[in-house]
C-alpha positions, 0 to 999 in steps of 0.5 A: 533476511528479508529485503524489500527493493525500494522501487516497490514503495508504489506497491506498498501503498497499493497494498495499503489502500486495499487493506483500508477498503477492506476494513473500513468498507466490506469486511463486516458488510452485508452485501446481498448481491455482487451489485450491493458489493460493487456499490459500496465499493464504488462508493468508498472510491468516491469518497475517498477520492474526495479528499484525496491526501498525497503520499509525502516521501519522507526516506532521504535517498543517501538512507535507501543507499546505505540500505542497499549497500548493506544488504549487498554486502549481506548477500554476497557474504553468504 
């Protein structure tokens, strides 16, 4: 089974910005230098950072505790 704890939401959309950094800007980049690198980084931050979306949460809290419950009954079951 595999739980992943609701209080690591914030990491999930670290680990997301991450991934669209690295598909959309270095992965089939040529950087001749750790400078070019750190340009076209700073770069798509810059952008980004232009026309920033907020995160909206969509989960209902009485939906993550049902989850909860359950994976806590799963566990002590085992």
């Amino acid at each position: 089974m595999h739980f992943t704890p609701t209080s690591s939401s914030w990491l999930n959309l670290v680990e997301r910005f991450f991934r669209d950094l690295t598909e959309k800007r270095i992965r089939r980049g040529v950087f001749k230098s750790i400078d070019d690198l750190h340009q076209s980084i700073s770069t798509y931050i810059e952008h980004h950072n232009n026309e920033p979306k907020p995160f909206i949460w969509t989960a209902k809290a009485q939906d993550i505790l049902t989850k909860v419950l359950r994976a806590r009954k799963a566990l002590d079951c085992s």
